[in-house]
C-alpha positions, -999 to 999 in steps of 0.1 A, spaced: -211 -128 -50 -194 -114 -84 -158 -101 -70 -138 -78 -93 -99 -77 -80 -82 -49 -94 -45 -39 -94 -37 -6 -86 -28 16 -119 2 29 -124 22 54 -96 49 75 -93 83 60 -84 96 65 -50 122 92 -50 129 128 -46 103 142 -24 84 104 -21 104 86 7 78 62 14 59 33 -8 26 44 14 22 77 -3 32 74 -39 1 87 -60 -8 74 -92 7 92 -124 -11 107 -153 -10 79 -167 -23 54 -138 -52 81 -134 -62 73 -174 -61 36 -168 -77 36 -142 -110 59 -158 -101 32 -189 -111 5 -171 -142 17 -154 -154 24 -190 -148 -5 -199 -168 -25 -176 -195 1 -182 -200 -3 -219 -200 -42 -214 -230 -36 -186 -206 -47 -154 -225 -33 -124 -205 -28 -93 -222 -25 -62 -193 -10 -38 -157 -4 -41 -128 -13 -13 -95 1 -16 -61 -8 2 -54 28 20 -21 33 3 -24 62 -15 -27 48 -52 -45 19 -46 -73 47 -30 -68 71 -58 -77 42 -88 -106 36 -66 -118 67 -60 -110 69 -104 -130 39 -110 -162 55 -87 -159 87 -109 -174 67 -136 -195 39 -117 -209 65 -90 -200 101 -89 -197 113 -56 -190 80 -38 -162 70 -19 -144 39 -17 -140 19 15 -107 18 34 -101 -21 36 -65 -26 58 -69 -63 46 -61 -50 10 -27 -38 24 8 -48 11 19 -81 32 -16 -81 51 -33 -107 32 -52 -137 53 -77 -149 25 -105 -162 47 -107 -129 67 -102 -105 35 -135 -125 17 -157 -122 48 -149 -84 49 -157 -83 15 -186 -102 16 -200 -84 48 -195 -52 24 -232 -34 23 -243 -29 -16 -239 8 -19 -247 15 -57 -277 10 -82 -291 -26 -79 -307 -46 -106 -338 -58 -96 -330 -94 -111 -295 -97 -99 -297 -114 -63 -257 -117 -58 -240 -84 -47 -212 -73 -70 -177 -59 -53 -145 -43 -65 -115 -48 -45 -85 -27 -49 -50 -38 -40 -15 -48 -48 10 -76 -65 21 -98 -49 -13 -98 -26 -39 -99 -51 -22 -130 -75 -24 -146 -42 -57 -135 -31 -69 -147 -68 -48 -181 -67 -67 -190 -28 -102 -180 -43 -98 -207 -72 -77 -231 -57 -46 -225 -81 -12 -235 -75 9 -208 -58 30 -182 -79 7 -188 -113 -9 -155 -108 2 -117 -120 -16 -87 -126 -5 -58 -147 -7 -25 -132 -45 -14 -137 -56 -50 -145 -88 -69 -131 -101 -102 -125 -139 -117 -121 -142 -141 -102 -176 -158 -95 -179 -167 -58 -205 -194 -48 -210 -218 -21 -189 -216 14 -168 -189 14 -135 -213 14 -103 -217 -4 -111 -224 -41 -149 -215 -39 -147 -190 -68 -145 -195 -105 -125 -172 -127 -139 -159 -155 -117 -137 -170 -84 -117 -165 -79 -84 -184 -50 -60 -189 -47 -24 -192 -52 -30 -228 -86 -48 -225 -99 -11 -222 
């Protein structure tokens, strides 16, 4: 499986009218890096098969972004194990990996591809488990992604990184 862990783009602070970190949208800003990025992995042929988003409110808005551009009039899919502070690796890569291939398939490509949507400090985690990396050697900017190449058992450092973009990548 071809995983593609994204960081949210940027949101709004919390204040004023936003009184909780749940419901704080993306800005203008997070909304163009987020379309950014799925351009970019379009123009270099990246083919993503579905998306999953954390539920908080940005994290499912640069989804639902990213799908704009990958496949219009798809919906991303509400994964609690993406949430802030909710992150058990095994569990999160076998929901992942159960994950049905919603988009256009290749004929040749036999390994489903997956975005995953989420947060810091989660996902550097997330990223360090799946290659077997030392603890706190992980960051992602806001709106930045990973591939990682997952083969074998489904285990602690199974997957092989093969690159790490920022928001400027796009």
């Amino acid at each position: 499986m071809w995983l593609y862990l994204i960081r949210h783009a940027e949101a709004e602070p919390l204040g004023g009218t936003l009184t909780r970190d749940f419901d704080r949208p993306l800005t203008a800003k997070g909304a163009e890096q987020s379309q950014a990025l799925a351009a970019a992995f379009a123009r270099r042929g990246v083919v993503i098969d579905t998306v999953a988003a954390s539920p908080l409110v940005r994290a499912h808005q640069t989804a639902a972004e990213l799908l704009s551009v990958w496949h219009p009039g798809t919906r991303p899919v509400t994964c609690d194990e993406l949430t802030i502070g909710s992150l058990r690796a095994a569990k999160l890569t076998a929901r992942l990996a159960d994950l049905p291939a919603a988009g256009p398939r290749l004929p040749a490509r036999g390994e489903k591809a997956v975005a995953a949507v989420g947060h810091m400090p989660d996902l550097g985690a997330y990223l360090e488990w799946l290659v077997g990396a030392a603890t706190g050697t992980v960051r992602f900017a806001k709106g930045g992604a990973a591939c990682v190449h997952l083969k074998g058992d489904l285990a602690r450092g199974c997957g092989v990184l093969e690159w790490l973009v920022t928001p400027e990548w796009c």
